[in-house]
N, C-alpha and C positions, 0 to 999 in steps of 0.2 A: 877677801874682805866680806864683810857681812853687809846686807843691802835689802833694802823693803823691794819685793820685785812683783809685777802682775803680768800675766802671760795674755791676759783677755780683761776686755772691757766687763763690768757689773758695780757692784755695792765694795763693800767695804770688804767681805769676805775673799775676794780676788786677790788681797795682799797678804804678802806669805814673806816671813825673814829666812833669808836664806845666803849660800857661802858661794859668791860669785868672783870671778876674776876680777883682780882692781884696776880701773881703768888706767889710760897711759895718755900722757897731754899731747896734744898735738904740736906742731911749730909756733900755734898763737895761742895756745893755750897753758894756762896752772893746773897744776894737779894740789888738790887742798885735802888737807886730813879734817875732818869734818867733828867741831866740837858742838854745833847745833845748830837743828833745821827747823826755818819757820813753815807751818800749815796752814796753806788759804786754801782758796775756792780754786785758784788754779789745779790744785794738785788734784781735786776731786775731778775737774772737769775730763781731765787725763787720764785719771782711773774709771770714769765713767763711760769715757767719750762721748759725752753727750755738750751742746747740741752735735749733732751728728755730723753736720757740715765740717768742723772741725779734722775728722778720721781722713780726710781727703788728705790731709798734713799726717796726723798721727799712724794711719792704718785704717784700712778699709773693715776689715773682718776683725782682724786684733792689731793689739800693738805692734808698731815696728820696734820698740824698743820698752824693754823691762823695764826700765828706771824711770823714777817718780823724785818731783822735789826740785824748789828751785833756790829758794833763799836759802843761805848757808853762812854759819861763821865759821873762821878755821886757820890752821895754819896752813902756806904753802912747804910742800915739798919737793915740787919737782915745778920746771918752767921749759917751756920751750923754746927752741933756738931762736924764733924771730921775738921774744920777751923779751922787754929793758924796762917795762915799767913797776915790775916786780921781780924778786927774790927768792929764795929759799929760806924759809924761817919766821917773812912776813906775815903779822897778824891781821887777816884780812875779813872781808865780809859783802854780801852782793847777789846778783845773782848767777848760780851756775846750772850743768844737767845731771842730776841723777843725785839731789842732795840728801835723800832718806838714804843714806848709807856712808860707812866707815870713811870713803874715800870720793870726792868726785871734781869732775875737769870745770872748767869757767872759762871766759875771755876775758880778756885784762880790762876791757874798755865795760865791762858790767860789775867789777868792783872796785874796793875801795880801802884803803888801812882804816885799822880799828884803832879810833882815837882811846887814850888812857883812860882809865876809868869807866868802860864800858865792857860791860860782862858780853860773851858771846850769845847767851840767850838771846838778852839784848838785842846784839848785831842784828840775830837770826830774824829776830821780830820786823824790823825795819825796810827792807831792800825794796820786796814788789810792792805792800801795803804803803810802805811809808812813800816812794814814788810815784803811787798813781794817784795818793792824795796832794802828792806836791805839785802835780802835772795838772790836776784839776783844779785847784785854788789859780792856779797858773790862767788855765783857759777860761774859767769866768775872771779874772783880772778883779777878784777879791781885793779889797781895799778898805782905808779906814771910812766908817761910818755907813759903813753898806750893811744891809740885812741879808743874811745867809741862811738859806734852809739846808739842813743836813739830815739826808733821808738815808737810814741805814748807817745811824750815827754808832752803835753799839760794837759792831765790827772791825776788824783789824783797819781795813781804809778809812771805814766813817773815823775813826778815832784818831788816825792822821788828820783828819780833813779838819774837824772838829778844834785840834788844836793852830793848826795851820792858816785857819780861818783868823781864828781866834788874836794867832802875832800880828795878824795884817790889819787890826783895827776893825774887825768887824763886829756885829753884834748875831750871836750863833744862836738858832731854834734847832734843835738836833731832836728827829724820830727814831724814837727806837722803843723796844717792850720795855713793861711798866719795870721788872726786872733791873733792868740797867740802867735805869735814870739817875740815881747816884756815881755812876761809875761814870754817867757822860756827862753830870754835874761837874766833876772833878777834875776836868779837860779843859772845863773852860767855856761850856752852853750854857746861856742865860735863861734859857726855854729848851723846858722838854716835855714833848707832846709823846702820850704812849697811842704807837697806834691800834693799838685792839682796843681803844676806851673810844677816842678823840681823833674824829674826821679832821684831815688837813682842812686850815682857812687860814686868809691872810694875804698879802702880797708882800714878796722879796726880792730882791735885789737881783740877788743870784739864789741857784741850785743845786746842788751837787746832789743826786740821785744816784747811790751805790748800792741798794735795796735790790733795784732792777727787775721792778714789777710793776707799776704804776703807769697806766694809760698816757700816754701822748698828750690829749687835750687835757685831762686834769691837773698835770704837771704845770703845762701852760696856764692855765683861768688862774697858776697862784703866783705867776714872775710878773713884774712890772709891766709895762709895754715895751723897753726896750730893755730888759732883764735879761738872763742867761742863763741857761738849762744846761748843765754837764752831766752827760750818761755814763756813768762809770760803771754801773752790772750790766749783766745783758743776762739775768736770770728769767726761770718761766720761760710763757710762748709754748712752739710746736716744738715737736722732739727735731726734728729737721736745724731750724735755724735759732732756737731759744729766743732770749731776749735778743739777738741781732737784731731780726727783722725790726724792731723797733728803736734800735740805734739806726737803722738802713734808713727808714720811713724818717728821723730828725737829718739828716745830712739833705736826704732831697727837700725836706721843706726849708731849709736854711736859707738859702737866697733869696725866697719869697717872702719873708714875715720881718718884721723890726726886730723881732726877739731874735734873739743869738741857741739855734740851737746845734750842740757840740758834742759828740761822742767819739773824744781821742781814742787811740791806742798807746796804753803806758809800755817805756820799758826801762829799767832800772839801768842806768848809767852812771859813770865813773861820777862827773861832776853835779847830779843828784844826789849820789850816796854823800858826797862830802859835803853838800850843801847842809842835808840831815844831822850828818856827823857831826858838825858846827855846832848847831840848834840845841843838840843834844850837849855836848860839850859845855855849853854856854848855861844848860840847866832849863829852855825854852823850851824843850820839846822832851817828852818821856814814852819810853818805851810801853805799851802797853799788854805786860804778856799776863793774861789769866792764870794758866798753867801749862807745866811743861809733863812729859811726857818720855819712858826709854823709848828707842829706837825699836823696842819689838812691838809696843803697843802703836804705831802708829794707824792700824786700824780703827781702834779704838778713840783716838783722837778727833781722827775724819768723821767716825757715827757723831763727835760730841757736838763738829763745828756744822754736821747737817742737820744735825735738830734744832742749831742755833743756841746753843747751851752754853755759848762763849761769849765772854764779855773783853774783847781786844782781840791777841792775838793768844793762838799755841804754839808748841815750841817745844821738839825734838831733842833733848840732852843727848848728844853722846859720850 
């Protein structure tokens, strides 16, 4: 099968399409014929390996492993022997490993069937973005008549969050470049503040920080007293721990302060994805994909979404 592969951590240049063996599902896993993959920040981090702390999992010097890509829509072709919760032929979507390519395996408990009416583009756009904003409206307990800051609103997750805020009765101020304020108008933010004009002021309810560069204390001087900060980047920082060390620093202040400060770990699950799926179904929630992309250019996609050139999500056609 053909497959985006990188042998060593770097830039964009590391990704090379190439004619690899096609994987084989294990006893709990699907094997999916891969119709489109969505592009975040995850994938970058992977090809980068940066922050560095991460390689202790990934590979110390280089990858343990070629394959890149986690969100995928597709058909199943092949299922493992301890599977019953899928098929062969089901049309599915979610997250799996090695989704930049032809072919790649999944667990059953991190997808979901593609409800009618949903293109796989689509699909592909939704799994990890659309999860870890459903997981953050979650942990600030977003609710109607609350004030929500969405920092990093132009982005594949700010633009979950943004609308997800939004069904829960809140009232959205989304940051993002001057660039995209139409496009994060159009989600459903009553206020948008671009930040390269317009210093954050104000106090909110809650925060959802997907940006992942923003000081600790100035986060704080703009939530309520008993408000709620959700750290969902962990970009910046040292090459070492990036933006963690500053999700590390809100867990230990957390017990001490009235404020609620919160930096989950998302991961895309069976009864998230169908939560979305619903939303979407229902006409409440939309996919937000910029552009898509063949499967050879996926270099070319990662330069677009590190310069920030993206307004949603992208999105792998195969």
């Amino acid at each position: 099968m053909k497959a985006i592969v990188r042998e060593r951590y770097g830039s964009a240049e590391v990704l090379t399409l190439r004619e690899v063996d096609r994987p084989v599902a294990g006893d709990k896993e699907v094997l999916i014929r891969v119709e489109a993959a969505g592009v975040d920040r995850g994938a970058w981090h992977m090809m980068t390996g940066e922050p560095r702390v991460m390689r202790l999992v990934t590979g110390l010097r280089r990858p343990r492993s070629y394959a890149l890509g986690m969100d995928l829509a597709g058909v199943v072709v092949a299922v493992g022997a301890r599977v019953t919760q899928f098929a062969v032929g089901d049309e599915v979507f979610g997250s799996g490993t090695g989704a930049f390519a032809e072919y790649a395996t999944a667990k059953p408990d991190k997808l979901a069937r593609r409800p009618a009416g949903m293109t796989a583009v689509q699909a592909a756009a939704l799994p990890v973005s659309g999860a870890t904003a459903h997981l953050a409206t979650r942990t600030a307990n977003v609710r109607k008549g609350q004030s929500v800051l969405v920092i990093g609103a132009g982005g594949g997750v700010g633009a979950y969050a943004v609308q997800l805020a939004r069904l829960a009765g809140a009232t959205v101020t989304a940051v993002c470049s001057g660039g995209k304020a139409e496009f994060v108008r159009s989600l459903g933010a009553e206020t948008v503040i671009d930040y390269t004009r317009t210093p954050l002021s104000g106090r909110y309810d809650a925060i959802l920080d997907i940006a992942g560069n923003r000081p600790l204390p100035l986060l704080r001087g703009l939530l309520t007293p008993t408000g709620t900060l959700v750290l969902v980047g962990a970009e910046n920082g040292g090459a070492v721990f990036g933006g963690l060390s500053r999700n590390l620093h809100a867990k230990a202040l957390d017990p001490w302060v009235k404020q609620r400060l919160k930096a989950p770990l998302s991961i895309a699950r069976t009864e998230d994805l169908e939560h979305l799926a619903a939303l979407f179904a229902a006409g409440d929630l939309v996919a937000p994909v910029d552009r898509t992309y063949p499967l050879a250019d996926a270099a070319e996609a990662i330069r677009s979404l590190e310069a920030g050139r993206v307004a949603g999500k992208l999105v792998l056609e195969l």
